[in-house]
Kinemage of the C-alpha trace (Angstrom):
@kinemage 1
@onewidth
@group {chain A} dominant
@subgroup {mainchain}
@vectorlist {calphas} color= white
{ca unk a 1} P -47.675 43.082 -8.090
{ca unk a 2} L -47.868 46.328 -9.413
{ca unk a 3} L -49.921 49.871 -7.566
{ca unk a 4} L -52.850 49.761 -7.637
{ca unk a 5} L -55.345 53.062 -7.204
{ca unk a 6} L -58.254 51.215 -5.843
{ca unk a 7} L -56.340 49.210 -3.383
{ca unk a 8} L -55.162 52.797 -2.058
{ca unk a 9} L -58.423 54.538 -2.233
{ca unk a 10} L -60.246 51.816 -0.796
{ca unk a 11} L -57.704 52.208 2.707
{ca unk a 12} L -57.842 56.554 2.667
{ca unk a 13} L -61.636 55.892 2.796
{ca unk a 14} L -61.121 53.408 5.936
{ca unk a 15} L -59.030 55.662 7.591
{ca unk a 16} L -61.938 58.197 7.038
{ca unk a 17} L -64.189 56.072 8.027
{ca unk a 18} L -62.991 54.900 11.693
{ca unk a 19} L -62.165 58.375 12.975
{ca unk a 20} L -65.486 59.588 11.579
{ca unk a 21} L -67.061 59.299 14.862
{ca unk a 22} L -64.300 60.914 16.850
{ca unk a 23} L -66.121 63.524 19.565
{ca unk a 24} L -63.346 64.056 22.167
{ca unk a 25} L -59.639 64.456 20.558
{ca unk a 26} L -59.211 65.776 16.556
{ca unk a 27} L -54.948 65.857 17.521
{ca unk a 28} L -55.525 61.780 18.453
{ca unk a 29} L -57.431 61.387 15.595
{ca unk a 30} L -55.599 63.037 13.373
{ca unk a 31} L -52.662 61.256 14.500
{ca unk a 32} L -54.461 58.017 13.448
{ca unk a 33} L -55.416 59.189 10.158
{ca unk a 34} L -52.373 60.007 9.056
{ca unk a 35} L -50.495 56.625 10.528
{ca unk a 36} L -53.041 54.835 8.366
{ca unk a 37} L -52.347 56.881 5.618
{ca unk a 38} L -48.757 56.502 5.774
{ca unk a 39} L -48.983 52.790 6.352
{ca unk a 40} L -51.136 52.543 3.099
{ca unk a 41} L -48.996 54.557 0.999
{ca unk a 42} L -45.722 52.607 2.014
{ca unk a 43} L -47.160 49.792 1.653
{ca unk a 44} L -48.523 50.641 -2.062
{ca unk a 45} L -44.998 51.447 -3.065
{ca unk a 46} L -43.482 47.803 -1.881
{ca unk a 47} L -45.650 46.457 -4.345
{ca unk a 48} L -44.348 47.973 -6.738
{ca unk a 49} L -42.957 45.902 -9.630
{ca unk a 50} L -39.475 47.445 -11.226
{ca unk a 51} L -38.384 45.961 -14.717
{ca unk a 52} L -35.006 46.003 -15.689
{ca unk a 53} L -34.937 46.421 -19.534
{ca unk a 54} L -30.948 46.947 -20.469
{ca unk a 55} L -28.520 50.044 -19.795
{ca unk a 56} L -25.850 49.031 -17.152
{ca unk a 57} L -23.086 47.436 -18.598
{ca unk a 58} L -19.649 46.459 -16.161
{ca unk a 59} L -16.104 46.035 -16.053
{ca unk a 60} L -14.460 44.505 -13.414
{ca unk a 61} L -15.081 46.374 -10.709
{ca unk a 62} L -17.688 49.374 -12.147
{ca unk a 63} L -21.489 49.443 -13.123
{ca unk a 64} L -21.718 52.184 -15.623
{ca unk a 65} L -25.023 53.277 -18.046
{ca unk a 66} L -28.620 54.327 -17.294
{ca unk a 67} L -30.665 51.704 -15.633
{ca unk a 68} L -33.372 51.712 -17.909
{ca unk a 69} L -36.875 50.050 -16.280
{ca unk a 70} L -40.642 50.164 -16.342
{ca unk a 71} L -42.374 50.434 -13.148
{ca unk a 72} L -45.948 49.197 -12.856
């Protein structure tokens, strides 16, 4: 799978969202906000999707050369 913005956006805005209503404690629910937030973001980047596209070459006990990839 590759990132996706939406995906992202869509889970800031639910993070928003739930503490929206928050009356009694901005440090707890600022604490929430950025959990989700963090969550979302970490869990964006595992989907990333690296290519491997040529660059390492190795002997017999050495990987040498620039790993070159796409990332989507």
């Amino acid at each position: 799978m590759s990132l996706d913005k939406d995906r992202l956006k869509t889970k800031i805005k639910s993070a928003f969202k739930f503490e929206q209503t928050e009356e009694k404690n901005a440090n707890d629910s600022l604490e929430r906000i950025s959990e989700k937030l963090a969550k979302a973001i970490v869990e964006e980047i595992k989907e990333i999707t690296i290519t491997y596209n040529g660059g390492l070459r190795a002997n017999s006990s050495t990987v040498a050369g620039i790993f070159k990839n796409t990332i989507s």
